[in-house]
C-alpha positions as CSV (number, residue, x, y, z in Angstrom):
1,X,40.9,-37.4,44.8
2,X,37.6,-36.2,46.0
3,X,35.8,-32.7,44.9
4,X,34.2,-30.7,47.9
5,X,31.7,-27.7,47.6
6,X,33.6,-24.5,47.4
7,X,31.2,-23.0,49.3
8,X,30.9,-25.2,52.0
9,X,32.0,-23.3,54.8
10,X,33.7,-26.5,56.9
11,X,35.7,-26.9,54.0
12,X,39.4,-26.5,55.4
13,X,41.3,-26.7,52.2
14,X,43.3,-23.8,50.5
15,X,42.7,-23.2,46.9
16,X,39.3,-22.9,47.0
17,X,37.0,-19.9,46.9
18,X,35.8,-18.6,50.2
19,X,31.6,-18.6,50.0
20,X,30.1,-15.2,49.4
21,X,28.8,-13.4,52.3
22,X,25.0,-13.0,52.6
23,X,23.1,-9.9,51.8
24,X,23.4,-6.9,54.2
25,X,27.1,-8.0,55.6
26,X,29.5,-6.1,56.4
27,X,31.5,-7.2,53.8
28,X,29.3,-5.5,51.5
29,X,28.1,-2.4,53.1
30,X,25.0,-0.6,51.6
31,X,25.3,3.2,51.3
32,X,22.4,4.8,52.6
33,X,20.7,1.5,53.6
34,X,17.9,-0.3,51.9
35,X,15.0,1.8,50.7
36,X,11.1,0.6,51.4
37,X,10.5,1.6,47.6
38,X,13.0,-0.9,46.1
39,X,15.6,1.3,45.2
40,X,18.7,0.1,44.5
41,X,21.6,1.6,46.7
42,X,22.8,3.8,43.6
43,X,19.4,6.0,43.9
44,X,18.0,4.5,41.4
45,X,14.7,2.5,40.4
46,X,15.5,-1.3,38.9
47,X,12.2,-0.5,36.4
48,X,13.3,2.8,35.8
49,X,14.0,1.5,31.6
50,X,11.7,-0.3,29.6
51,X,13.9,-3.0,28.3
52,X,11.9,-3.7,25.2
53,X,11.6,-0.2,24.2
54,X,14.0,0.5,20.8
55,X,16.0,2.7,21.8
56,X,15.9,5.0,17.6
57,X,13.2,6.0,15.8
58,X,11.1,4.4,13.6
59,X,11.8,4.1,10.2
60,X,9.6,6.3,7.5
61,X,6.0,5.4,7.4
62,X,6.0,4.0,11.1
63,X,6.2,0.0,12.3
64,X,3.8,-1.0,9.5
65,X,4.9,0.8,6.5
66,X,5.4,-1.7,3.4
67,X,7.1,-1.3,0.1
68,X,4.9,0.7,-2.2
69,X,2.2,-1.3,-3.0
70,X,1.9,-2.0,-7.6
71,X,-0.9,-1.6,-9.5
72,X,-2.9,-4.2,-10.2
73,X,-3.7,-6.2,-13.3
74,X,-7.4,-5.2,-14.1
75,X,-6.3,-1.6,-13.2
76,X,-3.3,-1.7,-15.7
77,X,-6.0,-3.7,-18.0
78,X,-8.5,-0.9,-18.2
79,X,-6.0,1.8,-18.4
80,X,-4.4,-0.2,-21.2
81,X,-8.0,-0.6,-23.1
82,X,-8.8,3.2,-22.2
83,X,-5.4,4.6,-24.0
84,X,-6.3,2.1,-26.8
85,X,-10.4,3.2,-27.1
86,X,-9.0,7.0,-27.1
87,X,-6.0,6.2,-30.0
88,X,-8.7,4.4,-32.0
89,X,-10.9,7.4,-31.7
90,X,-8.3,9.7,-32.5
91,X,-7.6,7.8,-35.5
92,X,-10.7,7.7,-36.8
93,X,-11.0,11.3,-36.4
94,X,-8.0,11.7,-38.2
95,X,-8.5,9.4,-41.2
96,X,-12.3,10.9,-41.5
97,X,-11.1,14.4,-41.7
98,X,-8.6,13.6,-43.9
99,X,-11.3,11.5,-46.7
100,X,-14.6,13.7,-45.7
101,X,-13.5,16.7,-44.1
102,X,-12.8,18.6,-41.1
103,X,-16.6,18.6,-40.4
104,X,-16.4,14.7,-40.0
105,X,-12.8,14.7,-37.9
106,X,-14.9,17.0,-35.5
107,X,-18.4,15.0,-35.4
108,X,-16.3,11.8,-34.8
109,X,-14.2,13.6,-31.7
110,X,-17.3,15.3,-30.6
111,X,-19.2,11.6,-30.8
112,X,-16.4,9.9,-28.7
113,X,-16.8,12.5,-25.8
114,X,-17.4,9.2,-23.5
115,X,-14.1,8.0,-24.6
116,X,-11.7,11.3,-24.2
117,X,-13.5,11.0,-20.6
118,X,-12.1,7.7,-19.8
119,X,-8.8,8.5,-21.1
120,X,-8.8,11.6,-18.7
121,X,-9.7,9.3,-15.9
122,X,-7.4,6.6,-16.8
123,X,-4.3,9.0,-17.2
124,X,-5.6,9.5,-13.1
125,X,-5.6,5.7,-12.4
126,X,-2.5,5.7,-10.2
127,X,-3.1,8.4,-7.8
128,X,-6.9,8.8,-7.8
129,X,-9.1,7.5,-5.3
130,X,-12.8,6.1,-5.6
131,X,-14.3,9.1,-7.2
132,X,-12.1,8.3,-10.2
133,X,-13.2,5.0,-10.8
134,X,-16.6,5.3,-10.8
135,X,-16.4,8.4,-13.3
136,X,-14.9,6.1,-15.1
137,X,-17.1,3.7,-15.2
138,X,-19.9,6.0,-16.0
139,X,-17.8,6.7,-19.0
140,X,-17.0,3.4,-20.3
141,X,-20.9,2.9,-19.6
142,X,-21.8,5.7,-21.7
143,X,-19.9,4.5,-24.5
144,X,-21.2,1.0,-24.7
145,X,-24.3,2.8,-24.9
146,X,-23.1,4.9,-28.0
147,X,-21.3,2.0,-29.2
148,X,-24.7,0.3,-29.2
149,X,-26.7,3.3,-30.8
150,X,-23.1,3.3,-33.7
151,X,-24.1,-0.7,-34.5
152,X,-27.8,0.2,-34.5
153,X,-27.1,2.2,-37.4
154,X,-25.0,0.5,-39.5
155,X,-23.3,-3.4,-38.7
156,X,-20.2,-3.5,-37.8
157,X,-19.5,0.6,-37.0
158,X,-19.4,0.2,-33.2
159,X,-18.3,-3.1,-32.4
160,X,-14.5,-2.2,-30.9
161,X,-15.6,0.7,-29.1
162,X,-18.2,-1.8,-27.4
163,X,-16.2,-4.4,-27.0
164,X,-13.5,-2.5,-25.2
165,X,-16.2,-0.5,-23.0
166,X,-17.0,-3.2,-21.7
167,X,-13.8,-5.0,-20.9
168,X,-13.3,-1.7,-19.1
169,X,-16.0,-1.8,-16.9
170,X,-15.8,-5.6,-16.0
171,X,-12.3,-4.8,-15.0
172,X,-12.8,-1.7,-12.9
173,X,-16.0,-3.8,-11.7
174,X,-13.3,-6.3,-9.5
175,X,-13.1,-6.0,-6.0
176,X,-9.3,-5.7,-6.6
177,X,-9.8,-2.8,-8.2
178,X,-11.9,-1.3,-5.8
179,X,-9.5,-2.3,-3.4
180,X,-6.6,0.0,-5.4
181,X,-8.9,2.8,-5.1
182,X,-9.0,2.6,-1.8
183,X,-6.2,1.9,-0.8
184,X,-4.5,5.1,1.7
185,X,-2.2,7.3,-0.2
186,X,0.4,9.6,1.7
């Protein structure tokens, strides 16, 4: 048994599928006739849809929008220190009113003024922008300085505030953090 073309035209044998008849044939009959602008015989343009276009909206936030973005660690670092600076001042304020007086509790809050400043600006931390983090580091700079003029005086008195001033600033000193600060907010 031997296999033919169906379309071959000098093919005499039934059961197989007459070939299709060319373009512009009567057997297919164009209504209206062809157009010089390539339109198809329905009155319409074949280019008329963008076939990559999506065919909803966008999402929220537009083709680049990400999940919200986490605080980083030297950020979370220097808030941590700053809430930890400002309890230890608030403590000593408590503990030196309560052996010397309420003129010491107020000397002691009034001498940590850096410190309540950097616990303002690192309750901010998550929604400020650049502004906030240098403040901030004008505070923590501020108190390494009265943390230096506290151990000048007497050994030993201003150590922790310095220490954690300056673990402050070397964290908010990253370009990470700067980074964070910058980073576009809705």
């Amino acid at each position: 048994m031997s296999y033919q073309n169906p379309y071959n035209s000098s093919s005499g044998q039934e059961g197989w599928p007459a070939p299709p008849p060319p373009e512009g044939s009567p057997a297919y009959p164009q209504q209206g006739g062809a157009s010089p602008y390539g339109e198809n015989p329905y009155g319409q343009t074949p280019y008329a849809q963008n076939p990559y276009q999506q065919p909803y909206a966008p999402y929220p936030g537009g083709p680049m929008a990400t999940a919200p973005v986490e605080m980083p660690g030297p950020v979370k670092a220097a808030r941590v220190l700053s809430y930890v600076a400002f309890g230890l001042l608030v403590l000593g304020a408590v503990i030196g009113g309560a052996l010397a007086g309420p003129e010491v509790a107020g000397a002691v809050m009034g001498g940590g003024f850096p410190v309540i400043g950097l616990f303002v600006c690192a309750l901010l931390f998550h929604r400020a922008g650049p502004a906030c983090r240098v403040t901030a580091i004008v505070f923590a700079s501020l108190t390494i300085v009265s943390g230096l003029a506290a151990l000048g005086r007497s050994p030993g008195a201003g150590l922790i505030p310095l220490a954690l001033s300056i673990a402050v600033v070397v964290n908010l000193s990253r370009g990470v953090t700067g980074d964070w600060f910058r980073r576009p907010r809705a």
